[in-house]
C-alpha positions in Angstrom: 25.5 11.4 7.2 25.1 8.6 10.1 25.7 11.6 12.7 22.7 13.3 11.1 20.4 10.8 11.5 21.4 10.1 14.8 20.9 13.4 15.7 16.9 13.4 15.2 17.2 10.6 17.8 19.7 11.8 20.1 18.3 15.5 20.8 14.8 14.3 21.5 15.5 11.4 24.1 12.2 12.6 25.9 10.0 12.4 22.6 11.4 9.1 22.2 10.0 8.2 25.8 7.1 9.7 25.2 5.8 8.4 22.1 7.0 5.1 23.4 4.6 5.5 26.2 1.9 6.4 23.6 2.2 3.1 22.4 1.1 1.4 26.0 -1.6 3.3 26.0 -2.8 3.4 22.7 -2.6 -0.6 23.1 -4.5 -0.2 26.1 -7.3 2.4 24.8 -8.0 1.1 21.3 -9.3 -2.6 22.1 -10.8 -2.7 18.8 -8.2 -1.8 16.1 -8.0 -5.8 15.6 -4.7 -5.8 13.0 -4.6 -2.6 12.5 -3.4 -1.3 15.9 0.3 -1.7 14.9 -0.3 0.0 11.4 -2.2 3.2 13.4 0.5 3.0 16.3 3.6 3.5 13.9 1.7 6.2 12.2 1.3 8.0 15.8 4.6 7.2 16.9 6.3 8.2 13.6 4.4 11.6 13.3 5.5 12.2 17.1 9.2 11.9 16.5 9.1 13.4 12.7 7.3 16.7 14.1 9.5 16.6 16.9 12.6 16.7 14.9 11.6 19.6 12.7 10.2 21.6 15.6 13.7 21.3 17.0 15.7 22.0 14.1 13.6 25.3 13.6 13.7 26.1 16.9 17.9 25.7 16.8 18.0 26.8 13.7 19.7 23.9 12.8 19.0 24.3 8.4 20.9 27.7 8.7 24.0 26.1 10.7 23.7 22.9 8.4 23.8 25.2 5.0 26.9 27.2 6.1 28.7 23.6 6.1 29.9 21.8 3.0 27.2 19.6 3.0 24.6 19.2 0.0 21.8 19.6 0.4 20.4 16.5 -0.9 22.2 15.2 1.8 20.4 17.0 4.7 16.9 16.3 2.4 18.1 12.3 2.4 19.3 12.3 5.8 15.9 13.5 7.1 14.1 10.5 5.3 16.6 8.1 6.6 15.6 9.7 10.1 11.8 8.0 9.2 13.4 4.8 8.7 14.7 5.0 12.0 11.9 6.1 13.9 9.7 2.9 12.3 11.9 0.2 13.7 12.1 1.6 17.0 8.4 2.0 17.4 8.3 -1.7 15.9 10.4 -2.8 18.1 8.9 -0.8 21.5 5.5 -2.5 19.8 7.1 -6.1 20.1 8.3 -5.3 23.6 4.5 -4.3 24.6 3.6 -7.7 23.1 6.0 -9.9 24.7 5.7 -7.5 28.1 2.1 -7.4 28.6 0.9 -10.8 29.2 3.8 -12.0 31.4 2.6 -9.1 33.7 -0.7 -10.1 33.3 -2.0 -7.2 31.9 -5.4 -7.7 30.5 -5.0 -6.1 27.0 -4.9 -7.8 23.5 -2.3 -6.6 21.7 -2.5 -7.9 18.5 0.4 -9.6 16.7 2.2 -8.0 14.0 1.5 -9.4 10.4 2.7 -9.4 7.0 -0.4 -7.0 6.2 -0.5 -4.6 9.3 3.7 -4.7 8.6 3.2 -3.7 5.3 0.2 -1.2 5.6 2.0 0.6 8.5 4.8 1.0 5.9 2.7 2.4 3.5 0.6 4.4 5.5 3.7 6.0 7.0 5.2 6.6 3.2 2.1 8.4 1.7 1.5 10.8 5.0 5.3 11.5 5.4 5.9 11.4 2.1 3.2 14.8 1.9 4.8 16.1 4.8 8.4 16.5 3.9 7.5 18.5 0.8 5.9 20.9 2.7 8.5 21.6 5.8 11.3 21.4 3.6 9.6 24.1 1.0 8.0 26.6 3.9 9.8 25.0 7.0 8.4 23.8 10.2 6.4 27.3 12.1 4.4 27.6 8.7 3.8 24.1 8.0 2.8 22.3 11.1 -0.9 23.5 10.9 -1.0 22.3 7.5 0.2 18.6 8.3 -1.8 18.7 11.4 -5.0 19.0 9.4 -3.4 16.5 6.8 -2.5 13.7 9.6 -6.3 14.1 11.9 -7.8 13.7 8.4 -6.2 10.4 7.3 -6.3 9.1 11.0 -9.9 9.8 11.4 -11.0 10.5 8.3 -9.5 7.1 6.2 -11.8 4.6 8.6 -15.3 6.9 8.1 -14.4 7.2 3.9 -14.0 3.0 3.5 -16.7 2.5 5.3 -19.1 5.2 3.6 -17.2 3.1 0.0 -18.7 -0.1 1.5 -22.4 0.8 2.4 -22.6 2.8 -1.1 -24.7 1.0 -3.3 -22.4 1.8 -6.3 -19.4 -0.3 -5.0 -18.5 -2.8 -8.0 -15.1 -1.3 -8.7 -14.6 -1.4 -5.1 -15.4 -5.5 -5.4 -13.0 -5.9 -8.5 -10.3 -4.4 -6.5 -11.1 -6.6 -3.4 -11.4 -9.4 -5.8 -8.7 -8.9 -7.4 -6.0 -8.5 -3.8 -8.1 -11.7 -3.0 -7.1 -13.7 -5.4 -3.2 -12.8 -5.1 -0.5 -14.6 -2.4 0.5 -12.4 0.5 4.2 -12.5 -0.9 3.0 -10.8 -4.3 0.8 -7.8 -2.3 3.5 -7.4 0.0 5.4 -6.5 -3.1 3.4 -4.0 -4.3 2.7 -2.5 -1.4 6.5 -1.9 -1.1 7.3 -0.9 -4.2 4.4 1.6 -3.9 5.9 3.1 -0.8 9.4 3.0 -2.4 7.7 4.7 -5.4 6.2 7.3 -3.0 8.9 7.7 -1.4 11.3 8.2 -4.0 9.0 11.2 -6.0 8.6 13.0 -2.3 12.6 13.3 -2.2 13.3 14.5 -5.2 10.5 16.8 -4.5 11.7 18.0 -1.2 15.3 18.3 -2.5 14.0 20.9 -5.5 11.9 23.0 -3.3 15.2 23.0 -0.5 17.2 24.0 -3.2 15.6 26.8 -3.7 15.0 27.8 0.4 16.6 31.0 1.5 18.0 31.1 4.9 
């Protein structure tokens, strides 16, 4: 199973570099993110890599290959979210490296440190957009799905921002306030936790999703 994880790494070395590089400039471009540059970075980089990995094992045809093995399915489904995993803590860790980097060159960019919160809502974030995704590649594969998740990732990137803000200058906002209130008055230890059962819990359904529809694929 290790090997295929590793392999959404190894055979896209140049997506790797490039989504890397996304991250300098995204730093550079988006000034006024504030805490959430990190959490919208890993949500770039991640959907960089992810699409990149499914574009490539269509393009192979690497689910045909993989099904005439003895492997289970479940497997290949598991091995794919592991692949996610993977990609986060290398885009966390090429984020820390831009932190570190950029002021001992003197580069004159904030790049804003990464927090308990933005850790947490990164992780989430990534969960609920991936965890819509695989569903839908592993059910009508990559050609047939990409326009869908393209439309599905532009509107949470852009569209998240503009709906919070429309919640906010609404007039009718007291649930909003209770919900606020609520966070507010919890430690950072104890939202952390629910944010991370959450994504576990998204997780989890998306997988057992994806493995029913794969089940049932054709090649």
């Amino acid at each position: 199973m290790l090997n295929l994880v590793l392999k959404d790494l190894l055979i896209q070395k140049k997506s790797v570099l490039f989504a890397a590089l996304y991250i300098i400039l995204f730093v550079v471009a988006f000034q006024n993110m504030g805490e959430l540059m990190y959490t919208t970075a890993m949500i770039a980089f991640t959907y960089i890599l992810v699409m990149g990995g499914f574009a490539n094992d269509d393009k192979n045809k690497v689910d045909t290959i993989l099904n005439s093995l003895p492997i289970k399915r479940r497997n290949i489904v598991l091995c794919k979210f592991l692949s996610l995993f993977m990609f986060l803590a290398i885009g966390t860790a090429t984020y820390l490296a831009v932190y570190f980097i950029f002021p001992v060159l003197g580069i004159p960019a904030n790049v804003y440190p990464i927090t308990l919160e933005s850790f947490v809502g990164g992780l989430l974030a990534v969960s609920i957009l991936n965890g819509i995704y695989f569903p839908l590649f592993f059910k009508l594969g990559y050609t047939r799905a990409r326009v869908i998740n393209l439309v599905i990732f532009f509107s949470v990137f852009f569209g998240v921002p503009s709906l919070v803000n429309f919640i906010v200058r609404t007039q009718d906002i007291e649930m909003f306030y209770r919900i606020v209130d609520f966070f507010e008055r919890q430690s950072d230890i104890v939202i952390a936790l629910t944010l991370l059962l959450l994504s576990s819990v998204l997780l989890l359904v998306s997988y057992v999703i994806s493995v029913q529809l794969y089940k049932r694929r054709e090649f």
